[in-house]
C-alpha atoms as one frame of an Amber mdcrd trajectory, in Angstrom:
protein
   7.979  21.284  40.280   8.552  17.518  41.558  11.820  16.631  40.234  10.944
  13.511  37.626   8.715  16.038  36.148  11.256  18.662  35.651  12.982  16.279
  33.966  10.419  15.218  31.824  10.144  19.265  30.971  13.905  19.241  29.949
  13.731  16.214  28.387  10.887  17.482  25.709  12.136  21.309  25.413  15.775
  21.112  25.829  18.555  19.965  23.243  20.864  18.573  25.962  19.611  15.943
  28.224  23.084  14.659  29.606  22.237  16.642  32.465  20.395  13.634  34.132
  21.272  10.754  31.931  23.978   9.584  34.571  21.531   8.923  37.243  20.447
   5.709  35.652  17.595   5.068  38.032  15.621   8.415  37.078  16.182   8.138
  33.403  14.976   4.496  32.904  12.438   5.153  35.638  11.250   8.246  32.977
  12.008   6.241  29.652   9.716   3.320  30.750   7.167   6.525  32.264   7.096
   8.390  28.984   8.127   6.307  25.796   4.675   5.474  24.605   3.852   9.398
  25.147   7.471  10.666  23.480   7.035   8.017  20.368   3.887   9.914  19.805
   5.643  13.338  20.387   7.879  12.232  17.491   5.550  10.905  15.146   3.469
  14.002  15.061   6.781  15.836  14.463   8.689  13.709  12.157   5.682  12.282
  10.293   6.405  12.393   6.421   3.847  12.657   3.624   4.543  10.720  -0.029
   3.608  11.866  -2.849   3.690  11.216  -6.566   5.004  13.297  -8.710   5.096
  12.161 -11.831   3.570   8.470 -13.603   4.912   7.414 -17.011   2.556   4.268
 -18.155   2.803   2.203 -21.431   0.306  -1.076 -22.451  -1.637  -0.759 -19.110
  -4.925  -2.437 -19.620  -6.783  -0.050 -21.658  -3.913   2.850 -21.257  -1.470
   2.951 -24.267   0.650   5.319 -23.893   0.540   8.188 -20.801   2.602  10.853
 -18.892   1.465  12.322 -16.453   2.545  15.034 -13.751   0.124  14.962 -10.358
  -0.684  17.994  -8.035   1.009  17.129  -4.434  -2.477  17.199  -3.290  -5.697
  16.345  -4.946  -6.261  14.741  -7.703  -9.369  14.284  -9.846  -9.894  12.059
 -12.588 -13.296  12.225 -14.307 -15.022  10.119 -16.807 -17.356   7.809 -17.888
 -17.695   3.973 -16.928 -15.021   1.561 -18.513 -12.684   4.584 -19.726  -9.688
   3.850 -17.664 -10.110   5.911 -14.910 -10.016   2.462 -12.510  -6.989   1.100
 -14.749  -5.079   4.487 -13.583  -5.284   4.142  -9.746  -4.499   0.400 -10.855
  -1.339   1.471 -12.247  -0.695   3.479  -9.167  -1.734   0.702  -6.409   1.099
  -1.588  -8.822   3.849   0.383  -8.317   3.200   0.286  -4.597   2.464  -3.562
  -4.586   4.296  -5.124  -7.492   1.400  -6.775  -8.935  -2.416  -5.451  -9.970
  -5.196  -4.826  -7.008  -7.265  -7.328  -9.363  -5.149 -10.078 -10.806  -1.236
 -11.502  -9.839  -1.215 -12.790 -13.406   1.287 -10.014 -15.023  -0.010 -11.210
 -18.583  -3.533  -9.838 -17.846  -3.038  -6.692 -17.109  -0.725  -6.053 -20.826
  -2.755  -4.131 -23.182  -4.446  -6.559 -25.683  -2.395  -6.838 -28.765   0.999
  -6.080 -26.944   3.537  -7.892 -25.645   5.163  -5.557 -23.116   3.794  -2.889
 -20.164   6.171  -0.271 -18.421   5.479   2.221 -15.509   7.647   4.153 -13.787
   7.168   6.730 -11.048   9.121   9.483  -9.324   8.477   9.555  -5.962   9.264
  12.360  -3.359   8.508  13.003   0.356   8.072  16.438   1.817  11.448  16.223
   3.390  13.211  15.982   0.118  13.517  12.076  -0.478  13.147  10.851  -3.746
  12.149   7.425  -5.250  12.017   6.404  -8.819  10.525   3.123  -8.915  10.223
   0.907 -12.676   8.119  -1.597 -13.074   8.239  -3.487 -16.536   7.432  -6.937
 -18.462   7.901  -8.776 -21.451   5.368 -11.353 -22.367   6.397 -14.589 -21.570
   9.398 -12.976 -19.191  10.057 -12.529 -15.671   9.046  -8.744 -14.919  11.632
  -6.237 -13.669  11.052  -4.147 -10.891  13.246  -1.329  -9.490  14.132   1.679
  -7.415  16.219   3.889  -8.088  17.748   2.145 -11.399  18.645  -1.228  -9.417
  16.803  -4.177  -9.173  14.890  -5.759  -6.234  15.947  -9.312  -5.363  12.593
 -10.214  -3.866   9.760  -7.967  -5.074   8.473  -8.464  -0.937  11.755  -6.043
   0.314   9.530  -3.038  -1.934   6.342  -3.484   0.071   6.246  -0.328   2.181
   8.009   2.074   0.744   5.189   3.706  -1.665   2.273   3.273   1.395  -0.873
   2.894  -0.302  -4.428   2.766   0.717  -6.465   1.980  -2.485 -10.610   2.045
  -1.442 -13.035   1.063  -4.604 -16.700  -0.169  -5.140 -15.049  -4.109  -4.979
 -13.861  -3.547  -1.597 -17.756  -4.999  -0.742 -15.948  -8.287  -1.098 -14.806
  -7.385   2.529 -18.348  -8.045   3.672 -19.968 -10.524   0.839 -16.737 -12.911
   0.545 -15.393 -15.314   2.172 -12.119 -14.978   5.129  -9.831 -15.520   2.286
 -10.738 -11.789   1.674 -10.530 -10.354   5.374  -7.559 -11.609   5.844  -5.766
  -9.948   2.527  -7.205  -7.045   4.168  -5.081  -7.468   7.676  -2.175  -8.841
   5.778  -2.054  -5.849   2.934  -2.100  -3.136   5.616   0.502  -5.195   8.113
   3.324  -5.980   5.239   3.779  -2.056   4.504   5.680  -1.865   7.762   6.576
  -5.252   9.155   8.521  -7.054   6.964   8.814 -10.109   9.442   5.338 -10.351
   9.602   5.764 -10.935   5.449   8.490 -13.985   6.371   6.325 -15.173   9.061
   3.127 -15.713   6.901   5.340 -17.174   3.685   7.081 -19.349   6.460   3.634
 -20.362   7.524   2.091 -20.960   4.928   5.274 -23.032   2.971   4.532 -25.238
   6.359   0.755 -25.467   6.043   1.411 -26.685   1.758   3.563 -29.546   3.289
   1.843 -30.945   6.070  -1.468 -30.643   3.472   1.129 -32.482   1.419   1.465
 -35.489   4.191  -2.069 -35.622   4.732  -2.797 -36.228   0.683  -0.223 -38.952
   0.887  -2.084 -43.051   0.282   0.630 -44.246   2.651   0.728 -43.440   6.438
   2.649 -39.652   6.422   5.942 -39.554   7.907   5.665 -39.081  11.940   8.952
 -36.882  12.067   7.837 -34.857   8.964   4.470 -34.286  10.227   5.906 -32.857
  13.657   8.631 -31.018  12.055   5.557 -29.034   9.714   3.279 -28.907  12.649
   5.760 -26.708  14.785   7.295 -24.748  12.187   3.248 -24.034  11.743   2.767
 -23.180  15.399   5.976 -21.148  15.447   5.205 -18.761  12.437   1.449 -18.777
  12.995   1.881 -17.084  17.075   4.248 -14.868  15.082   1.668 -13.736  12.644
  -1.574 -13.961  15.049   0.035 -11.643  17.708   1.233  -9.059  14.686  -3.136
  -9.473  13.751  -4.504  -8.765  17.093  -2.406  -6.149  17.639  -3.745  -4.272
  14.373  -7.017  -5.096  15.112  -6.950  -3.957  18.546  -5.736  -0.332  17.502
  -7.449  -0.262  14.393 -10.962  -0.867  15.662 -11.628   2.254  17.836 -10.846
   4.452  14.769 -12.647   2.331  12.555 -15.754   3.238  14.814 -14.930   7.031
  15.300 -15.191   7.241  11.307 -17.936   5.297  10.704 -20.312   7.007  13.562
 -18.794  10.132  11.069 -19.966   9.444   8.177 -23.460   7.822   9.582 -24.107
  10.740  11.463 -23.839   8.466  14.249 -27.195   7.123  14.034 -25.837   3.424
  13.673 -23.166   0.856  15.597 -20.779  -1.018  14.003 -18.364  -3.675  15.589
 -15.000  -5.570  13.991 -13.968  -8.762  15.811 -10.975 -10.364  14.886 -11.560
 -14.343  15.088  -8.343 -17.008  15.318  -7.973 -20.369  16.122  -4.687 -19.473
  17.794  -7.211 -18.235  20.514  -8.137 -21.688  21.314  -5.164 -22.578  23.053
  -1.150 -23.486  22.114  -1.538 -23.119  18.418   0.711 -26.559  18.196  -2.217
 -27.906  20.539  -5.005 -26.647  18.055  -3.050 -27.888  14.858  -3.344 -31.261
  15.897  -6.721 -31.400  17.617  -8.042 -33.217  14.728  -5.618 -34.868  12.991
  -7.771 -37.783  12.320  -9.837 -35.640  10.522  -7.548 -34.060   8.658  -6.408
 -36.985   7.008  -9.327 -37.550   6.198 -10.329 -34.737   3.994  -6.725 -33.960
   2.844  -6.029 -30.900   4.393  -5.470 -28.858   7.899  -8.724 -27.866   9.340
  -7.321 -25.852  11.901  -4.348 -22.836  11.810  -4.188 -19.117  11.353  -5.043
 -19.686   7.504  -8.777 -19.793   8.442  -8.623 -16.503  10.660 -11.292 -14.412
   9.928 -13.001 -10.619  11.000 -16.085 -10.510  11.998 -18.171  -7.520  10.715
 -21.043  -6.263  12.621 -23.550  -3.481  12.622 -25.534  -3.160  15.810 -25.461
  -7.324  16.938 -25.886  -8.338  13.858 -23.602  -9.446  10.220 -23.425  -6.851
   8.738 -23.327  -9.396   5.718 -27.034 -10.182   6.437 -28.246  -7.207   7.824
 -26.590  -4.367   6.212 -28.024  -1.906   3.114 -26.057  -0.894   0.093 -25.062
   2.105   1.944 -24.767   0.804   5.095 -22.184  -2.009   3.257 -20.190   0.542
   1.596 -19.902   2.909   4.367 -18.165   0.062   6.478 -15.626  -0.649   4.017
 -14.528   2.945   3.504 -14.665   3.536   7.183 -12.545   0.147   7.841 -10.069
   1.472   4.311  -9.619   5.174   6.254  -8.915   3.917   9.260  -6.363   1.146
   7.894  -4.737   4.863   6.575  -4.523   6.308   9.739  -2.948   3.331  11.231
  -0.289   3.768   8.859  -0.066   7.255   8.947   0.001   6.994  12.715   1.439
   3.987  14.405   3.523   2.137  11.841   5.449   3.923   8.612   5.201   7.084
  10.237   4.145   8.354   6.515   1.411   9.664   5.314  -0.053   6.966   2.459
  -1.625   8.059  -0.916  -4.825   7.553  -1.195  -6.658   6.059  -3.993 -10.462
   6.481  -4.069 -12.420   4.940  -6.966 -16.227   5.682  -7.360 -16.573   5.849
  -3.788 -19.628   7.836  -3.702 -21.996   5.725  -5.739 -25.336   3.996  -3.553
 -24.560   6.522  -0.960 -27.083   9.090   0.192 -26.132  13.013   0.209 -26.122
  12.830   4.130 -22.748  10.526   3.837 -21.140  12.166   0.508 -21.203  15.467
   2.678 -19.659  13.581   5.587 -16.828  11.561   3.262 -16.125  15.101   1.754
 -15.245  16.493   4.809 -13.525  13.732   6.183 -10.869  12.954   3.149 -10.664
  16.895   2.833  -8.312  17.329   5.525  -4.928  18.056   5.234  -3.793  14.625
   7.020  -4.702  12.318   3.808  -1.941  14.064   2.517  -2.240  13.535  -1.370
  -5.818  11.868  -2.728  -6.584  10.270  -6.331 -10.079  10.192  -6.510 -11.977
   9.191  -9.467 -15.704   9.913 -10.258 -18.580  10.452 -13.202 -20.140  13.255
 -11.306 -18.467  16.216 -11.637 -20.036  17.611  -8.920 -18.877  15.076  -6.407
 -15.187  16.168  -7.240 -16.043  20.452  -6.853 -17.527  19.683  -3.605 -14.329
  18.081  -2.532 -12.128  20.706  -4.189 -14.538  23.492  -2.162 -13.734  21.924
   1.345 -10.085  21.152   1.184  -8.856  24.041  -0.316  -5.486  22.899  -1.621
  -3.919  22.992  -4.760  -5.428  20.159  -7.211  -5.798  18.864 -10.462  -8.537
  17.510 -13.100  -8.226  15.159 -15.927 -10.366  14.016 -18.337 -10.418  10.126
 -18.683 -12.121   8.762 -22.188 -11.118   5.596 -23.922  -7.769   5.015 -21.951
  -6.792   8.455 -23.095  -5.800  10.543 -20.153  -5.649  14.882 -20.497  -5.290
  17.327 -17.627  -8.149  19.879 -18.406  -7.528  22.347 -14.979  -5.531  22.878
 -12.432  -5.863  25.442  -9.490  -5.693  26.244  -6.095  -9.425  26.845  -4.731
C-alpha cells in the first residue's frame, strides 16, 4: 500500500495518529486530501437526532390548557378542519423560532379572552442532552423566553438549537408570492446554524432603512452619510449573498433527487437562485442608479430584492404548474432544506412538522411521500391529517414506535400508542 494511503488507513481506524503527525508535509498534504471526505465520516457518526419530549401549552390560539408527552418518533394528530391541530405544530415551530410561523405580533396568537400564553418544552437528544426551553407573555409585556430557567438576551442567540422544518398547505406562498417569501425561505433554513449570517442580514438591512432614510429626505442627503450606508450595505450584503449561494448550490441537487421521487420522475424541476450581487461589486450595483433612487424614495438595487427562481421543465412553475405539481415542489424544496440541516450544517437531525400535506395530491405521490418521510433519518415527525388512513399508511411503512391524538375544539387526547 502507497504510503499516504496507509496513512489515510490509520488515520480513519486507529486511535493514535501521532505516529505521522511530525512529518508536517504528509499530514497537511492528507488534511487538505481528505477533510471534505473525514467531515463527512464524522457527521454520519456523530450526527444527533432532537426530539421532544414533552409540550406544556396554556392560551395558545384555540388551545387552553394542554400537556402533552410525544413518542420519540411519530406522531399523529387527527382531526377535523379548524380544531387546533395547525395551532399545535404552531406551538411547536414557536418554541423553535420565538415567534408564530403566521404572525410576529405576540398579541395574536393569545387565546381570545386572555391576557397571557405559556409553553414550555423539554427537549432531549439521543446522546443524553437536555433542553427545557419557556416561552411566555403578558398582554401588553415584553415576552420571556428561556432555556434552561435563564433568560435569552437576544431571542436571535436561540435560533438553532430546537432545528425545525415546519412544511404546511401555506407553504404555496413559495411559488404564488412575491421574493419577500423566497427569501424567508433561504434565510429561515440559514439562521439555524450560522449565526453571522443572522448579524450580517440585521446589519444589512439597519443599512438599507438608512440610506432609504437619505433618499426620503426634501434636502440633498448627506454625501458622507450616503457612502458610509452604501458600504456598510455592500459589506454585509457579499456576507449574506455568498452564505445564499452556497445553500442554494448544495441544496438544489437534493431538492431534485426528491422531487423526481415523489413524481415518479415523470417531470423536471429547476431552482435558480437570482442576486443583484451577481451583477458586479455589490458597492458598484448599489449605486448604479442613484438618480433613480432618489427619485422613488428607496434603493432599487441590493440583496433585499434577491429572489429563487422556481421552474418545472423551462417554465414558472408559478404559471405553469398544477395543484399537485405546486405542492409537490414545496414539500420537495421543505425535505430537502431538512436534509441540509441534518447533513451539512447542525449536524442534527430537525423535527419535522407536517400539516395536511397530503391534500390535492394524487395516490401515486401520497405513496411516494409515505415512503420517503418513513425513514428512520427524519428522525421524529408531527404530522397532522383528517384522513385517518393517510396516518396508518405512514405508521405501516416506518415501523417505529408512534402516537395518535385526537384533536377537536382545541382539546387535545392521546387515543393510541404502539409500536407497529
Amino acid at each position: 500500500m502507497p504510503l499516504f494511503f496507509a496513512y489515510f488507513y490509520d488515520f480513519i481506524h486507529c486511535d493514535k495518529i501521532t505516529v505521522f503527525l511530525s512529518d508536517s508535509e504528509i499530514y497537511h498534504a492528507l488534511f487538505s486530501f481528505l477533510q471534505p471526505k473525514t467531515a463527512n465520516f464524522a457527521r454520519q457518526h456523530t450526527q444527533r437526532k432532537m426530539r421532544l419530549n414533552k409540550i406544556s401549552i396554556i392560551n395558545y390560539k384555540n388551545i387552553r390548557a394542554a400537556n402533552l408527552a410525544f413518542s420519540p418518533k411519530v406522531n399523529c394528530f387527527i382531526g377535523s378542519n379548524g380544531e387546533g391541530k395547525t395551532n399545535l405544530l404552531d406551538a411547536v415551530y414557536y418554541l423553535s423560532f420565538c415567534h408564530s410561523s403566521f404572525t410576529n405580533m405576540d398579541s395574536q396568537v393569545m387565546t381570545h379572552g386572555e391576557d397571557f400564553f405559556v409553553l414550555e418544552g423539554d427537549y432531549e437528544t439521543d446522546d443524553g442532552s437536555e433542553e427545557n426551553i419557556y416561552a411566555g407573555m403578558k398582554r401588553g409585556r415584553h415576552k420571556h423566553f428561556r432555556r434552561n430557567k435563564k433568560d435569552y438576551k437576544k431571542f436571535s442567540e436561540h435560533i438553532g438549537r430546537v432545528p425545525l422544518i415546519f412544511v404546511s398547505p401555506s407553504d404555496t406562498i413559495l411559488v404564488d408570492g412575491g421574493g419577500e417569501e423566497r427569501r424567508r425561505l433561504m434565510d429561515v433554513v440559514i439562521a439555524q446554524y450560522d449565526h453571522r449570517y443572522i448579524d450580517a442580514l440585521n446589519r444589512y438591512n439597519k443599512a438599507l432603512q438608512q440610506r432609504n432614510a437619505l433618499l426620503r429626505q426634501e434636502q440633498e442627503p448627506d454625501a458622507m452619510l450616503m457612502q458610509l450606508w452604501e458600504e456598510e450595505m455592500a459589506a454585509q450584503g457579499e456576507a449574506v449573498y455568498a452564505r445564499r449561494d452556497a445553500f442554494v448550490r448544495e441544496l438544489v441537487p437534493v431538492f431534485q433527487e426528491i422531487y423526481r421521487h415523489i413524481s415518479g420522475e415523470r417531470e423536471t424541476v429547476s431552482l435558480r437562485y437570482v442576486s443583484h450581487a451577481q451583477r458586479g461589486p455589490l458597492l458598484d450595483v448599489i449605486r448604479r442608479d442613484a438618480h433613480r433612487d432618489r427619485a422613488v424614495g428607496y434603493s432599487l438595487h441590493g440583496i433585499h430584492r434577491d429572489d429563487l427562481e422556481m421552474l418545472i421543465g423551462d417554465y414558472p412553475m408559478k404559471r405553469e404548474g398544477s395543484q399537485g405539481q405546486t405542492k409537490t415542489y414545496v414539500l420537495a424544496l421543505k425535505l430537502a432544506q431538512f436534509d441540509f440541516l441534518r447533513r451539512t450544517a447542525s449536524n442534527t437531525a430537525p423535527l419535522l412538522l407536517l400539516d395536511d400535506i397530503f391534500d390535492k395530491l394524487d395516490a401515486r405521490r401520497v405513496e411516494q411521500i409515505v415512503d420517503l418521510v418513513s425513514g428512520d433519518k427524519y428522525g421524529q415527525i408531527f404530522i397532522t391529517d383528517t384522513n385517518r388512513d393517510h396516518l396508518d399508511k405512514i405508521l405501516r411503512h416506518s415501523r417505529q414506535d408512534y402516537k395518535l391524538f385526537d384533536v377537536q375544539g382545541g382539546e387535545i387526547e392521546e387515543r393510541e400508542r404502539g409500536h407497529v
